[in-house]
C-alpha positions in Angstrom: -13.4 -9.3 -37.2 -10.0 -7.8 -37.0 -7.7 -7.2 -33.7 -8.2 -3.7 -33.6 -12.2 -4.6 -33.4 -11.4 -6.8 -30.8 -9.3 -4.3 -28.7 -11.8 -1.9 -29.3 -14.8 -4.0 -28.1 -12.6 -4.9 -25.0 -11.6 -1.5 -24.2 -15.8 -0.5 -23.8 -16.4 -3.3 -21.6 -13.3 -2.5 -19.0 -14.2 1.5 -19.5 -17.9 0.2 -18.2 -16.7 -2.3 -16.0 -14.1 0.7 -14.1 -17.3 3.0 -14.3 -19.3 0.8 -12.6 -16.4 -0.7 -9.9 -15.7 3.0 -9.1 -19.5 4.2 -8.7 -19.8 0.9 -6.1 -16.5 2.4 -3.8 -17.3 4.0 -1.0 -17.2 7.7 -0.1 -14.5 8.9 2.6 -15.5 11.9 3.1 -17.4 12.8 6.8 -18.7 16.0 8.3 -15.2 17.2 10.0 -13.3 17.1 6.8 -15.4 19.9 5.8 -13.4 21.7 8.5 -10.0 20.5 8.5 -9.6 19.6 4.7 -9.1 15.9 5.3 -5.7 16.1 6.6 -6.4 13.4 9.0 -7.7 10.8 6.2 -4.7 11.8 3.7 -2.0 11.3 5.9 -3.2 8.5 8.4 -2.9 4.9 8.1 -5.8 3.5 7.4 -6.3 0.4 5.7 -8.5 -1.0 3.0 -10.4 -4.3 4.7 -12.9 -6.4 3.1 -15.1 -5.0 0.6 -13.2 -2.0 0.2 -9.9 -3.7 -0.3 -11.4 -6.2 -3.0 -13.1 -3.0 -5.0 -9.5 -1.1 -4.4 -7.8 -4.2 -6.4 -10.4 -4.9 -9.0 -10.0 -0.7 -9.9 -6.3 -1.1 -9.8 -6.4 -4.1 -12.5 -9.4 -2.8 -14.6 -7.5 0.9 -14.3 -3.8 -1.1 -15.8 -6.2 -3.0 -18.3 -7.3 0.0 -19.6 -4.3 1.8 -20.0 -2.7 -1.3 -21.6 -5.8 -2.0 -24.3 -5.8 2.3 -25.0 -1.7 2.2 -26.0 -2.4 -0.8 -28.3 -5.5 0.6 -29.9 -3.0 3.8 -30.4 -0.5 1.7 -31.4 -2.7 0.1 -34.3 -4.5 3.0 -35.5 -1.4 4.3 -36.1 -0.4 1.7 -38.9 
């Protein structure tokens, strides 16, 4: 099994994985923002706590993971 096999193989799991983490986030959106186009929510202050913040992270890694395993697939294909 070659590296570029590997990669490839670890790219589908995190592309699942992100899928997945995403899906299980939840949703922001309420009845007034309907109205008021979410200004309040986009501009305000509110923090990520518990659940939310731990999903927020895990996105965040699985999001830079696959970034990082797409440019050295690129980068090998290209050789």
């Amino acid at each position: 099994m070659s590296l570029y096999d590997v990669l490839l193989t670890a790219l589908l799991i995190v592309s699942v994985l992100l899928t997945i983490v995403v899906l299980m986030q939840p949703s922001k959106t309420n009845a007034a923002s309907s109205l008021t186009g979410g200004a309040e929510q986009l501009f305000g202050k509110q923090k990520a706590r518990g659940f939310e913040a731990v999903l927020r992270q895990i996105t965040v890694v699985l999001g830079a993971l696959f970034i990082i395993l797409a440019t050295a697939l690129t980068y090998l294909s290209s050789k």
